[in-house]
FIVOLO-859443 format. One record per residue (C-alpha): x, y, z; residue in three letters. Coordinates in steps of 0.5 Angstrom, whole numbers, padded with zeros to 4 digits, always signed. Example, Ala and Ser with C-alpha at 12.3 -4.5 7.8 and 13.67 -1.06 7.14 Angstrom:
2
+0025-0009+0016Ala+0027-0002+0014Ser
***
This chain:
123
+0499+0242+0245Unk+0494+0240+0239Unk+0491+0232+0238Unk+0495+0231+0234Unk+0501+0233+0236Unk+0500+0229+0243Unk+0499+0223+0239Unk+0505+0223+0235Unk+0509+0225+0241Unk+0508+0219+0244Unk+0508+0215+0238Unk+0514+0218+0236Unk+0517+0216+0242Unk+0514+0209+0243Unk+0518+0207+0237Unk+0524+0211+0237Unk+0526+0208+0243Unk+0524+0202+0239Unk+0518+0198+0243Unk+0514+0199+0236Unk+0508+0194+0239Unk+0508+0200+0244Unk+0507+0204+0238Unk+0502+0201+0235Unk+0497+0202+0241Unk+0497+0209+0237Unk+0495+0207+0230Unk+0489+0204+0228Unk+0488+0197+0226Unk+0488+0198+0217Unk+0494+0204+0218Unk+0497+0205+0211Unk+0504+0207+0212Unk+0506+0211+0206Unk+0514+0210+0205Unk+0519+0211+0199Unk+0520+0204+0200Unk+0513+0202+0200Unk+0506+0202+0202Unk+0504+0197+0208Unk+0497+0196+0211Unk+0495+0194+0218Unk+0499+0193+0224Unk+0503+0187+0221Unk+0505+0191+0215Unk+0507+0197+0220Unk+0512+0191+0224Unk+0514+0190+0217Unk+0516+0196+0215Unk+0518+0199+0222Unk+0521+0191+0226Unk+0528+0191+0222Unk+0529+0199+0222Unk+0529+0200+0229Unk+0533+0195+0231Unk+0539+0199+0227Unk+0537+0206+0231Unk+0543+0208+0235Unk+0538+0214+0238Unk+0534+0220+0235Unk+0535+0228+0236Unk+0531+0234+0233Unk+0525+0231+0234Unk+0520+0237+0232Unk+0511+0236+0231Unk+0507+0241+0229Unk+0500+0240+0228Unk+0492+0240+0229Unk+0486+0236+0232Unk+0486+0231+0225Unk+0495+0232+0222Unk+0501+0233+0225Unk+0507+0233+0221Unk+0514+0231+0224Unk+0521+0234+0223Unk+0527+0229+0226Unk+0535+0226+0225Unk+0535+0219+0225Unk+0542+0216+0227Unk+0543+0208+0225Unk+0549+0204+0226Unk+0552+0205+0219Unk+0549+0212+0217Unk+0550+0217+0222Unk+0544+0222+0220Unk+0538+0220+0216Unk+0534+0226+0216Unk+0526+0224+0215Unk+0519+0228+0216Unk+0512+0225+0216Unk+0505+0227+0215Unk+0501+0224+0221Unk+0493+0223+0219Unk+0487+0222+0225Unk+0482+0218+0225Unk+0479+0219+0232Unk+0484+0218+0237Unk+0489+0214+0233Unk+0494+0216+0227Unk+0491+0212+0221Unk+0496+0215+0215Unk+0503+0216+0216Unk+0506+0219+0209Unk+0514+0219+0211Unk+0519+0220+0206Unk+0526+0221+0208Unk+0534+0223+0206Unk+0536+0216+0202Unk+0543+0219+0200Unk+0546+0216+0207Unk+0543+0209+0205Unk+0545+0209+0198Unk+0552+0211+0200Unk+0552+0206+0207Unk+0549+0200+0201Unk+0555+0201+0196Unk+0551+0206+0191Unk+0554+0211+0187Unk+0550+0218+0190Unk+0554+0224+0192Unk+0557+0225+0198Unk+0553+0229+0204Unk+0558+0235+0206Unk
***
């Protein structure tokens, strides 16, 4: 396994088994985190984007990294209490030993659907 893909496992892992304090230990301390619902900077604005997300996760499957000494990118099915699949992909970006840019972007139908929006049904 590269750097990265090492890094990432673990820092998947921390998270997706929801310790996101854990997960930080692999970011370093001005992390920018790239979301479709925003820009959030440094390990507060990680627990911002990631505190309230995770305590929804019911578990995550289809986890699969691909990368090299500087990026990985990230394939996954998250599974929520109110939407049962929510595909997501992130770029991960080394500094050194520690992820420093995550650019995530992700399925948001599931989300509008759960939340009363008008998209299309998933078959």
């Amino acid at each position: 396994m590269s750097t990265a893909e090492t890094i990432g496992t673990e820092y998947f892992n921390a998270w997706s088994s929801k310790d996101v304090s854990k997960a930080t230990e692999f970011l370093t301390d001005d992390v920018e985190v790239f979301a479709p619902n925003g820009t959030f900077t440094g390990h507060d604005g990680y627990h911002e984007f990631m505190d309230f997300f995770v305590g929804l996760v019911t578990h995550v499957d289809d986890f699969v990294i691909h990368g090299d000494d500087q990026t990985a990118t990230v394939w996954y099915n998250t599974h929520l209490q109110m939407v049962d699949s929510l595909v997501a992909g992130e770029l991960l970006t080394l500094r050194g030993d520690k992820i420093a840019r995550i650019n995530i972007t992700f399925d948001q139908m599931p989300l509008a659907q759960a939340f009363g929006g008008s998209a299309p049904e998933h078959k």
